[in-house]
Structure formats: C-alpha cells, structure tokens
PDB file with SEQRES, HELIX, SHEET and CRYST1 records, atoms N, CA, C and O in Angstrom:
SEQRES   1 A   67  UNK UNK UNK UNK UNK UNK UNK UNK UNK UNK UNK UNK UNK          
SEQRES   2 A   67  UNK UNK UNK UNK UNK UNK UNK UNK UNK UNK UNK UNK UNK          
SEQRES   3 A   67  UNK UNK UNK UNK UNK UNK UNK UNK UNK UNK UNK UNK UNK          
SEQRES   4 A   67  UNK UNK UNK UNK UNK UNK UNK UNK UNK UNK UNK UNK UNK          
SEQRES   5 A   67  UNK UNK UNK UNK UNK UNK UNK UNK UNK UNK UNK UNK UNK          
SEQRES   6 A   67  UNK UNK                                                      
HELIX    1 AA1 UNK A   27  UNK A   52  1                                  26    
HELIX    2 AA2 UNK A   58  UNK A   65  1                                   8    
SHEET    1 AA1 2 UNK A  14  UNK A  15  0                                        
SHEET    2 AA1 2 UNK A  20  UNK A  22 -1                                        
CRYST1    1.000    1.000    1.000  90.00  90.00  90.00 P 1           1          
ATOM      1  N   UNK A   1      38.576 -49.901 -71.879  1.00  0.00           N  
ATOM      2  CA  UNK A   1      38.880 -48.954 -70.821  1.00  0.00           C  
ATOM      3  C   UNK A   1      40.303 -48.444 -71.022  1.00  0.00           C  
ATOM      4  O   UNK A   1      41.281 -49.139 -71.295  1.00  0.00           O  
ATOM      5  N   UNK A   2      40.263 -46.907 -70.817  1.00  0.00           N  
ATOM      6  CA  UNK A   2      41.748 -46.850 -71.193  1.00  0.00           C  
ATOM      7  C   UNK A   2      42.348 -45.689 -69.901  1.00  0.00           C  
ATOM      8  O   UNK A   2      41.694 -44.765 -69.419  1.00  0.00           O  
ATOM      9  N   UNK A   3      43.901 -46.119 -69.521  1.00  0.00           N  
ATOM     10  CA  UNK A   3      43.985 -45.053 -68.462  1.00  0.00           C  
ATOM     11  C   UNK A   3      45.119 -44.041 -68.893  1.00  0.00           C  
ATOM     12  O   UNK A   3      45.730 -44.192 -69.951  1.00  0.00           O  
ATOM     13  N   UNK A   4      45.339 -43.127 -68.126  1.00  0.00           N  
ATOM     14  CA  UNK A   4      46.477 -42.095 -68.782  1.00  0.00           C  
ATOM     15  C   UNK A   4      47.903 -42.507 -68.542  1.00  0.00           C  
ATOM     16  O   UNK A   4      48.331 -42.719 -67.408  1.00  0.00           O  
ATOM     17  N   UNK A   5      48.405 -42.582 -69.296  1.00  0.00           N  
ATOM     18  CA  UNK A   5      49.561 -42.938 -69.214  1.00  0.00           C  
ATOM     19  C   UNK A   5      51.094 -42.102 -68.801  1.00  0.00           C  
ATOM     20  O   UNK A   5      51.763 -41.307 -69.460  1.00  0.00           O  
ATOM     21  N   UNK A   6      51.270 -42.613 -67.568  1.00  0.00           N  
ATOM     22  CA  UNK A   6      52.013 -41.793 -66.656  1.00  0.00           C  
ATOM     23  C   UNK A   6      53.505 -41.509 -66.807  1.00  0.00           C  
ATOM     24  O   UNK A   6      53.884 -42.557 -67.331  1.00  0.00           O  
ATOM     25  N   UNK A   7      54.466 -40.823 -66.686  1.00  0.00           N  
ATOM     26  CA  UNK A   7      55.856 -41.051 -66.806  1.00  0.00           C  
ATOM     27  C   UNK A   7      56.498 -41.596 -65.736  1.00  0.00           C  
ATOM     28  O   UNK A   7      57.605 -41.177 -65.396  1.00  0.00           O  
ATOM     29  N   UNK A   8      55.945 -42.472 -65.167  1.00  0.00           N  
ATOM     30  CA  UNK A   8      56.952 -43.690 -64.381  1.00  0.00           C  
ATOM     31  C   UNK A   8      57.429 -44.540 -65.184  1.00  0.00           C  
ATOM     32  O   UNK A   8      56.826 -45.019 -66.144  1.00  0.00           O  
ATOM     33  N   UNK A   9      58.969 -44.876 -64.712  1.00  0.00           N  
ATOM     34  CA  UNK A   9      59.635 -46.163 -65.323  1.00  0.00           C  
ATOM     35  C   UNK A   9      58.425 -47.415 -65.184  1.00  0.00           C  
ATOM     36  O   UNK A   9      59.110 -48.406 -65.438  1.00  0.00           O  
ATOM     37  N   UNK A  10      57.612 -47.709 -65.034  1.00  0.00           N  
ATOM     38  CA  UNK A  10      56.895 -49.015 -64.749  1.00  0.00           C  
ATOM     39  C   UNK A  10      56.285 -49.341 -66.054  1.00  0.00           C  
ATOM     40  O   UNK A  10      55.972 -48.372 -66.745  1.00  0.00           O  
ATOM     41  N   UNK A  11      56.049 -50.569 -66.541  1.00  0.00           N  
ATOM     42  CA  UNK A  11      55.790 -51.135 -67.678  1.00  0.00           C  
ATOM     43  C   UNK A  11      53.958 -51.066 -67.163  1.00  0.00           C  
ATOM     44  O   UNK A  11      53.553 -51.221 -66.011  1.00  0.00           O  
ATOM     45  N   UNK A  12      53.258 -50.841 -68.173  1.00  0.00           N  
ATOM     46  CA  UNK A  12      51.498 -50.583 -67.974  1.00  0.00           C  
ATOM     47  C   UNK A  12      51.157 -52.189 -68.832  1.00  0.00           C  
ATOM     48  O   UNK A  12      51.816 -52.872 -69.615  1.00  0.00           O  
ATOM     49  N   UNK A  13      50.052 -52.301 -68.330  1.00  0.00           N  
ATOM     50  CA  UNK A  13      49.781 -53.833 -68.709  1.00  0.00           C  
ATOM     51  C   UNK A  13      47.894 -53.618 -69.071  1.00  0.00           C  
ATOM     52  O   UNK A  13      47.343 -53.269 -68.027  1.00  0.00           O  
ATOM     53  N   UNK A  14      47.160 -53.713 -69.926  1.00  0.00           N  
ATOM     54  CA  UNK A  14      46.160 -53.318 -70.411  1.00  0.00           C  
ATOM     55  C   UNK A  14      44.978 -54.962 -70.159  1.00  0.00           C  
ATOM     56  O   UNK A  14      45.440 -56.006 -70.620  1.00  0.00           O  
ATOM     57  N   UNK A  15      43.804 -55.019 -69.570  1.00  0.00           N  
ATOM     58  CA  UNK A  15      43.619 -56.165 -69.944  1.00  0.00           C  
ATOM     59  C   UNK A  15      41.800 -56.428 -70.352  1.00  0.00           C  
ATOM     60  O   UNK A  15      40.960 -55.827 -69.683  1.00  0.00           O  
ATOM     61  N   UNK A  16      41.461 -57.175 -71.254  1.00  0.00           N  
ATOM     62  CA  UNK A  16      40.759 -57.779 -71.550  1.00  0.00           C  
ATOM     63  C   UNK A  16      39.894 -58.941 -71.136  1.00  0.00           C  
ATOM     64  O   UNK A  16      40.234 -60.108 -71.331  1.00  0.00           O  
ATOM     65  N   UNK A  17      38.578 -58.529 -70.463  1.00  0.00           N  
ATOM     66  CA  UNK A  17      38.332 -60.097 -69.516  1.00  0.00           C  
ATOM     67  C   UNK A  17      39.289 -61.225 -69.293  1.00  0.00           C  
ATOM     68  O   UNK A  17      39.351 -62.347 -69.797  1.00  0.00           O  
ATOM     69  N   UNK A  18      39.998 -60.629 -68.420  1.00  0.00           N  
ATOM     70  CA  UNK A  18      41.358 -61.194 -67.671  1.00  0.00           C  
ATOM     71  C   UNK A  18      42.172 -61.866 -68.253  1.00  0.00           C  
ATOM     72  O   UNK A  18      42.556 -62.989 -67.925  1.00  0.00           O  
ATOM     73  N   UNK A  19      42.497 -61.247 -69.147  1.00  0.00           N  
ATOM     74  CA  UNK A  19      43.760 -62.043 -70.403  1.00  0.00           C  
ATOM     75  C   UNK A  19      44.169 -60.262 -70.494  1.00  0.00           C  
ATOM     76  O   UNK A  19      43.516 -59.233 -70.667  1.00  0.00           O  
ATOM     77  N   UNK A  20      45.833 -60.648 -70.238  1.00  0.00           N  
ATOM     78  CA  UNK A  20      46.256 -59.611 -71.069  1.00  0.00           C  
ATOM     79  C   UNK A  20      46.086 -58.951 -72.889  1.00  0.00           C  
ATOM     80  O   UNK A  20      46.394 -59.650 -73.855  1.00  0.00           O  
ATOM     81  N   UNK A  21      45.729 -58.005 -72.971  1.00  0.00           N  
ATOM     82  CA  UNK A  21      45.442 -57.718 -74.337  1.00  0.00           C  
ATOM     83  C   UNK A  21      46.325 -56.362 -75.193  1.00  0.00           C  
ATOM     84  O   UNK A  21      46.237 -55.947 -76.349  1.00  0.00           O  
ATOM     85  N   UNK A  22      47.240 -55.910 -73.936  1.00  0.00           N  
ATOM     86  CA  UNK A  22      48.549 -54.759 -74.402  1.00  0.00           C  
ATOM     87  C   UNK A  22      49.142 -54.625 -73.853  1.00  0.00           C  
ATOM     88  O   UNK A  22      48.697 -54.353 -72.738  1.00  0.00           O  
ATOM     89  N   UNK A  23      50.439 -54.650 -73.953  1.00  0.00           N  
ATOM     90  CA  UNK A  23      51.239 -54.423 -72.755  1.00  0.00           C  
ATOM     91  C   UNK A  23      52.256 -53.446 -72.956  1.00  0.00           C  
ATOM     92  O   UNK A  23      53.236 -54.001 -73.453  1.00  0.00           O  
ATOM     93  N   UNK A  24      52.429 -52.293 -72.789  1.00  0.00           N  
ATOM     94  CA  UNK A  24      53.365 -50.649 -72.956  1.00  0.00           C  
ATOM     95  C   UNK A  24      54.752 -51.572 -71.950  1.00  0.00           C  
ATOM     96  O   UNK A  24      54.757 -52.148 -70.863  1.00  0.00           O  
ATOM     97  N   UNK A  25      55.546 -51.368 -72.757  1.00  0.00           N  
ATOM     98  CA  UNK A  25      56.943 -51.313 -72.019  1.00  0.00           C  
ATOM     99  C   UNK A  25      58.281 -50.157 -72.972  1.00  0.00           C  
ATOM    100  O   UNK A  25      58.316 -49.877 -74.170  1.00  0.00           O  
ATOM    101  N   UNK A  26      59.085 -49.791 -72.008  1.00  0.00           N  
ATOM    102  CA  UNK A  26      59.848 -48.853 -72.407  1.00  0.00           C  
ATOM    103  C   UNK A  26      60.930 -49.555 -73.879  1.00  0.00           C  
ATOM    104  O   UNK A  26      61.539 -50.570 -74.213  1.00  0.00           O  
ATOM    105  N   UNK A  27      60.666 -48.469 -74.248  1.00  0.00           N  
ATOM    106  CA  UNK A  27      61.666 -49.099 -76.056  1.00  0.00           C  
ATOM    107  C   UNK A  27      63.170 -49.734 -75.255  1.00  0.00           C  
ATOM    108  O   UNK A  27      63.533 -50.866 -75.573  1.00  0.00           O  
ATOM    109  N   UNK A  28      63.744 -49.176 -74.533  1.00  0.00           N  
ATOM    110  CA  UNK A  28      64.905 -50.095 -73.897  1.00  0.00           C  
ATOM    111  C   UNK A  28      64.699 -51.195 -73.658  1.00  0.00           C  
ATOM    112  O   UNK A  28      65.662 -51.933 -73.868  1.00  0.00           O  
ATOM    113  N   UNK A  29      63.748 -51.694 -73.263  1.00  0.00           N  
ATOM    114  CA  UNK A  29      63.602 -53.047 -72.201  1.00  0.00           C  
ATOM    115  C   UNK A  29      63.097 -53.821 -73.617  1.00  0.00           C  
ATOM    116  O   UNK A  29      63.353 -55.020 -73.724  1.00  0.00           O  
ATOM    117  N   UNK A  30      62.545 -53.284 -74.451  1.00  0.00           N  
ATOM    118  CA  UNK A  30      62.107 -54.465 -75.908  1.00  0.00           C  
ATOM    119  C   UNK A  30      63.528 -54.439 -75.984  1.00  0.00           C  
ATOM    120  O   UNK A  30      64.031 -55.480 -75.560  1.00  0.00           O  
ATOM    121  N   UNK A  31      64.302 -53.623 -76.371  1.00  0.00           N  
ATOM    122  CA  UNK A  31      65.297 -53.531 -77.553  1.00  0.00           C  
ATOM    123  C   UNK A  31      66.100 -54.775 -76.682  1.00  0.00           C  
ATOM    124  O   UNK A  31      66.522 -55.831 -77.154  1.00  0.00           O  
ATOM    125  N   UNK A  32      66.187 -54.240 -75.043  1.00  0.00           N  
ATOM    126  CA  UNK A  32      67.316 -55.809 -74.824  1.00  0.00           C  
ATOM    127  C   UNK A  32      66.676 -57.186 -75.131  1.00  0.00           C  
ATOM    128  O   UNK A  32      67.270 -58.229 -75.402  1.00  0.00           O  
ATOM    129  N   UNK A  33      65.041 -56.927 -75.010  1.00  0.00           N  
ATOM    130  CA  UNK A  33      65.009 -58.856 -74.854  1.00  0.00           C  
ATOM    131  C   UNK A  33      64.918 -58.413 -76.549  1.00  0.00           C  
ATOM    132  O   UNK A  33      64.604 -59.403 -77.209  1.00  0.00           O  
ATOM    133  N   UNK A  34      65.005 -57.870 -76.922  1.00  0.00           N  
ATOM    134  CA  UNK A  34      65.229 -58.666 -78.892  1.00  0.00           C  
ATOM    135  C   UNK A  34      66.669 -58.905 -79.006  1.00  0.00           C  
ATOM    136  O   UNK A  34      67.039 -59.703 -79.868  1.00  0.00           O  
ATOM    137  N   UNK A  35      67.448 -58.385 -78.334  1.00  0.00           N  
ATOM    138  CA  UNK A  35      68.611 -58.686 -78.431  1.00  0.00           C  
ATOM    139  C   UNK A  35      69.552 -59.886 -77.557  1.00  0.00           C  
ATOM    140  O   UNK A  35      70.689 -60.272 -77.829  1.00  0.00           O  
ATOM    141  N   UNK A  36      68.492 -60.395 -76.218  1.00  0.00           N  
ATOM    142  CA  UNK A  36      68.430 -62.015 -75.790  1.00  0.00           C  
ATOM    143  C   UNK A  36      68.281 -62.653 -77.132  1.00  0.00           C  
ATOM    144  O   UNK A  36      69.066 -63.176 -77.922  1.00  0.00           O  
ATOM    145  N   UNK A  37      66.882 -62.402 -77.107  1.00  0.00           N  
ATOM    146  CA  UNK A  37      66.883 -63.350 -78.475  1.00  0.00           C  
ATOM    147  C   UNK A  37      67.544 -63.640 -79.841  1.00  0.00           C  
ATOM    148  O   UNK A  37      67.619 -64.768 -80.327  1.00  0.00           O  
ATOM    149  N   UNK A  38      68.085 -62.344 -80.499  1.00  0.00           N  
ATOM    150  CA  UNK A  38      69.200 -62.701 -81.531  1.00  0.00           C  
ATOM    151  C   UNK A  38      70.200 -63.423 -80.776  1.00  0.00           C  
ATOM    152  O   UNK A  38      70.364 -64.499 -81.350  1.00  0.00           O  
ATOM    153  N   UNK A  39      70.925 -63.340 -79.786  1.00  0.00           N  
ATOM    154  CA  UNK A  39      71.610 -63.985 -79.331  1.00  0.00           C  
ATOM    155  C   UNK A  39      71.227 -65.527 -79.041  1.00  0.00           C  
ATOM    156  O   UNK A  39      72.038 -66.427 -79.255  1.00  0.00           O  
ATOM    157  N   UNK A  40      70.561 -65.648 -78.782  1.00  0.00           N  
ATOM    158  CA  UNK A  40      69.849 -67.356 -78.614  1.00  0.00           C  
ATOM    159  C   UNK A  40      70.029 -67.547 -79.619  1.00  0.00           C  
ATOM    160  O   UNK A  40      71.043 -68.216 -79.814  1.00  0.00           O  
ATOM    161  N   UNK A  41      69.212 -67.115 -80.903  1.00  0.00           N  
ATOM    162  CA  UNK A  41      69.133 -67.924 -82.209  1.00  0.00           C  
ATOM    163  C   UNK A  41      70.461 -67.704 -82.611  1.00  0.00           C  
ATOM    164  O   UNK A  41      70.683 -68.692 -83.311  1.00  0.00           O  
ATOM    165  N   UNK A  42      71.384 -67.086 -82.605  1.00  0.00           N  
ATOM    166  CA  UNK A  42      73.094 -66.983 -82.934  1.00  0.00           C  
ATOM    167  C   UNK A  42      73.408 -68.180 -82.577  1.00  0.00           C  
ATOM    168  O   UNK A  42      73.705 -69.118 -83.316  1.00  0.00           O  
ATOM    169  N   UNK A  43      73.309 -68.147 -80.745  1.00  0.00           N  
ATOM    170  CA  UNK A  43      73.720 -69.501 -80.141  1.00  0.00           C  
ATOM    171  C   UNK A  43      73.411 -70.954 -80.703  1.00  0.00           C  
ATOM    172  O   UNK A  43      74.264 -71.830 -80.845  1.00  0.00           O  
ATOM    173  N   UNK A  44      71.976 -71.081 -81.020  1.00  0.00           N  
ATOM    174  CA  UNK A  44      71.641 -72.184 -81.568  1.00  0.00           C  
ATOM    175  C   UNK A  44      72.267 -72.579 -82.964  1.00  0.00           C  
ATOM    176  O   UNK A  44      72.937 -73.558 -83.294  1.00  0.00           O  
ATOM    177  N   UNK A  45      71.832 -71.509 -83.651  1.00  0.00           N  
ATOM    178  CA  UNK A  45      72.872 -71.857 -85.206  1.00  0.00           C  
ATOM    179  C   UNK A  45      74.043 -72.826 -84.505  1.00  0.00           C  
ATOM    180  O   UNK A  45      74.077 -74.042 -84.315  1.00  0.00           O  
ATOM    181  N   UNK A  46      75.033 -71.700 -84.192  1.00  0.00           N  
ATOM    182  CA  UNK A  46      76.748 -72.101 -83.926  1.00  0.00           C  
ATOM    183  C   UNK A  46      76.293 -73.514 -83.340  1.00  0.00           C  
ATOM    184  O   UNK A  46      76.486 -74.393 -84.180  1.00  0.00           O  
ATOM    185  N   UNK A  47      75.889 -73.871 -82.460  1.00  0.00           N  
ATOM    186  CA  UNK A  47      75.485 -75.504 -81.960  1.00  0.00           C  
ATOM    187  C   UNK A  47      75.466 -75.956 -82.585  1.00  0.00           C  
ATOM    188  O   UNK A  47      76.250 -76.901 -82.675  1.00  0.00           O  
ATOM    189  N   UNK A  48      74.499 -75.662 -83.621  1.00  0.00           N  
ATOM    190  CA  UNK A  48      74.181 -76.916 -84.851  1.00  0.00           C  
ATOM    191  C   UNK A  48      74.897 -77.021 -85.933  1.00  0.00           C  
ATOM    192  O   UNK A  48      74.922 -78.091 -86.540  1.00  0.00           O  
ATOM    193  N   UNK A  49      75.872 -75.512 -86.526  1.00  0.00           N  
ATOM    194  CA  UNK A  49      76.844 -76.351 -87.105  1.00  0.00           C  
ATOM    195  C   UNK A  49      77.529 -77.050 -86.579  1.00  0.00           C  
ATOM    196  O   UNK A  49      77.590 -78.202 -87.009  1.00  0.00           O  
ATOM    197  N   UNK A  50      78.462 -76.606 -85.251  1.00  0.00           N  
ATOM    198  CA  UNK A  50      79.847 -77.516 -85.050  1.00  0.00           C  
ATOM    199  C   UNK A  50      79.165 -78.912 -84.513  1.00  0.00           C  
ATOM    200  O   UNK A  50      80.049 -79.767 -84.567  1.00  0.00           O  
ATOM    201  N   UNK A  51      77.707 -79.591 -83.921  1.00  0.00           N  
ATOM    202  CA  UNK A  51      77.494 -80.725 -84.113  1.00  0.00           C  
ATOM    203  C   UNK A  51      77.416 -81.731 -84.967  1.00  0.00           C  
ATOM    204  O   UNK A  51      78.118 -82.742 -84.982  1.00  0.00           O  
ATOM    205  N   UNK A  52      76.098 -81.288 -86.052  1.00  0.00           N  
ATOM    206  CA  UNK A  52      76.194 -81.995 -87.038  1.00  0.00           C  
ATOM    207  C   UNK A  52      75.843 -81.561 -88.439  1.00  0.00           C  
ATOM    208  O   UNK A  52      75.607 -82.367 -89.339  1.00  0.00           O  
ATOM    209  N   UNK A  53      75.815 -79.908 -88.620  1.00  0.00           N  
ATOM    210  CA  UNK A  53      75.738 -79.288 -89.792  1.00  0.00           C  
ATOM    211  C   UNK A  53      74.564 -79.400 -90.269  1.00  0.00           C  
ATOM    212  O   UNK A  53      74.288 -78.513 -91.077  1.00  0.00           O  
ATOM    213  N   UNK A  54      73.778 -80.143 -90.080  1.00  0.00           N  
ATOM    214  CA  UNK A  54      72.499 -80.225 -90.231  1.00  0.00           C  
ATOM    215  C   UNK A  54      71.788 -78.568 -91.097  1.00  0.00           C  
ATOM    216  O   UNK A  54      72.021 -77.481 -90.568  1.00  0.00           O  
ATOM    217  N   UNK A  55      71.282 -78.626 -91.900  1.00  0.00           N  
ATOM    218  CA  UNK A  55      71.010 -77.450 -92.692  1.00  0.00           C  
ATOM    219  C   UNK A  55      69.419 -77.293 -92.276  1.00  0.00           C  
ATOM    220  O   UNK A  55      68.851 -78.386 -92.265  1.00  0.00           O  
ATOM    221  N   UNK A  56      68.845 -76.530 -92.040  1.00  0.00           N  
ATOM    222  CA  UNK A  56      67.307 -76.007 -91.580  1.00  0.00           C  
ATOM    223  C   UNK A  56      67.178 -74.842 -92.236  1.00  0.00           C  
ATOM    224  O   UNK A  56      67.892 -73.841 -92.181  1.00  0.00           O  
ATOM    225  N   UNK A  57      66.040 -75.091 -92.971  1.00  0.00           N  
ATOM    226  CA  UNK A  57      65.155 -73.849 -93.196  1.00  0.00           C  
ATOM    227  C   UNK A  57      64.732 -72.809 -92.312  1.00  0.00           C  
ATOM    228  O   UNK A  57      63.965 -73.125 -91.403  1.00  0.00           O  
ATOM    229  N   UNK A  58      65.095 -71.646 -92.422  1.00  0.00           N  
ATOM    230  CA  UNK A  58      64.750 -70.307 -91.906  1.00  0.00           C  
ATOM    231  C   UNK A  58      63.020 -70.541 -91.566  1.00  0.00           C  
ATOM    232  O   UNK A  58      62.686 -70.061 -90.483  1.00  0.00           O  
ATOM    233  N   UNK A  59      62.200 -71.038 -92.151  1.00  0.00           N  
ATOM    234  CA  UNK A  59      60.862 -71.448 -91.956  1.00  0.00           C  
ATOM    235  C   UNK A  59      60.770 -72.384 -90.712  1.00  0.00           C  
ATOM    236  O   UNK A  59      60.003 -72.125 -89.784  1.00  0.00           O  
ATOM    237  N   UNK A  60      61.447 -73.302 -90.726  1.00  0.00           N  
ATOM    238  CA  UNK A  60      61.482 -74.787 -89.716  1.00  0.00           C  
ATOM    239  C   UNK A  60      62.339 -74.601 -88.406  1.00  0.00           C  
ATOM    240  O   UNK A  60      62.190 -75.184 -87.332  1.00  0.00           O  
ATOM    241  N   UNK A  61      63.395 -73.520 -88.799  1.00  0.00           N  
ATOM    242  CA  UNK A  61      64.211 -72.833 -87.394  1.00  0.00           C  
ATOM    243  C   UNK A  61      62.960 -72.321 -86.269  1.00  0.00           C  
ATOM    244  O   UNK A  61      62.649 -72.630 -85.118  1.00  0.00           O  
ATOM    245  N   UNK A  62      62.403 -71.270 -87.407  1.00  0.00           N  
ATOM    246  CA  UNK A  62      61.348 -70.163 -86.653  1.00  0.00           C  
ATOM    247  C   UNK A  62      60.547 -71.260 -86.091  1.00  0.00           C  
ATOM    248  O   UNK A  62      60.590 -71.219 -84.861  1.00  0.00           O  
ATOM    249  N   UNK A  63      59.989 -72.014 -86.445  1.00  0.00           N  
ATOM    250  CA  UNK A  63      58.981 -72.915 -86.364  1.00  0.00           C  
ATOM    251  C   UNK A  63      59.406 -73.648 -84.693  1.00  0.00           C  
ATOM    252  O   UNK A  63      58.709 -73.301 -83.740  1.00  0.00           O  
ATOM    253  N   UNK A  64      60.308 -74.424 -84.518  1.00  0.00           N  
ATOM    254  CA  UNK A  64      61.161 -74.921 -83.884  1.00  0.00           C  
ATOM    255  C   UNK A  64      61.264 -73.753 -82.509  1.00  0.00           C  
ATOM    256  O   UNK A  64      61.342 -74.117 -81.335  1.00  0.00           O  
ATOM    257  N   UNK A  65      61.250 -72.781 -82.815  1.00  0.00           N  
ATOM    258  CA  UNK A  65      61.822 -71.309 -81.832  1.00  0.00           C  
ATOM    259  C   UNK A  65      60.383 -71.117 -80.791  1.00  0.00           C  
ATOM    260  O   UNK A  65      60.288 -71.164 -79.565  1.00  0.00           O  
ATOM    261  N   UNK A  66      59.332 -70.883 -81.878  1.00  0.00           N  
ATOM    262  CA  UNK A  66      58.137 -70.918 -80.980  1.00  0.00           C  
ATOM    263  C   UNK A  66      57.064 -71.937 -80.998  1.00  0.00           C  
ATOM    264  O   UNK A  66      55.876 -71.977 -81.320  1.00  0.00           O  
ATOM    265  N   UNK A  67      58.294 -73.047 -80.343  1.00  0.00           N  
ATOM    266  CA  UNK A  67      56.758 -74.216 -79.898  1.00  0.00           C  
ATOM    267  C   UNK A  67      57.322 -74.595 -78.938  1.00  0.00           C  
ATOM    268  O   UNK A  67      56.792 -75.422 -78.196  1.00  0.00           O  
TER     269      UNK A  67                                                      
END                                                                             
C-alpha cells in the first residue's frame, strides 16, 4: 500500500503486517543521528585508548556497536 507523500516536516513510517518495513525521514534528521553516532564511536575509541590501549579490530568494534 502506498500513500502520497506530503510536504510536512513529519517523518512517514510505512508498515508491513505490523512491523515497520520503511521509514522516510528528512536528510537532516539522518545526517544528525549519523553524526551522534560518529561521535559515540570517536568517544569509545578515545576511552579505550587512554584505559588500556587495547587494540580491536574494525570488524569486532562494529560487532560490539550492534549487539
């Protein structure tokens, strides 16, 4: 099912036997939370050197990020 997509600021949310399955939000509002998130993973690095330097794989970071 698809509806027209309006020029209100409001984020449209699409769904699939009641699970979201798309969700339209304005390129601003991604661009800040990607930019929460570089900042988190910045934050975390800097933690983990000045604790214990501990070296992690770019694979095992990501890994670590979403669980």
């Amino acid at each position: 099912m698809s509806r027209p997509v309006t020029s209100s600021r409001s984020s449209l949310t699409e769904s699939a036997e009641d699970a979201p399955a798309v969700a339209l939000v304005f390129w601003e509002e991604f661009a800040g939370l990607r930019r929460l998130r570089d900042q988190a993973d910045i934050t975390e690095a800097d933690h983990r050197k000045a604790t214990d330097g501990a070296v992690v794989t770019h694979e095992a970071f990501m890994a670590e990020l979403e669980a």
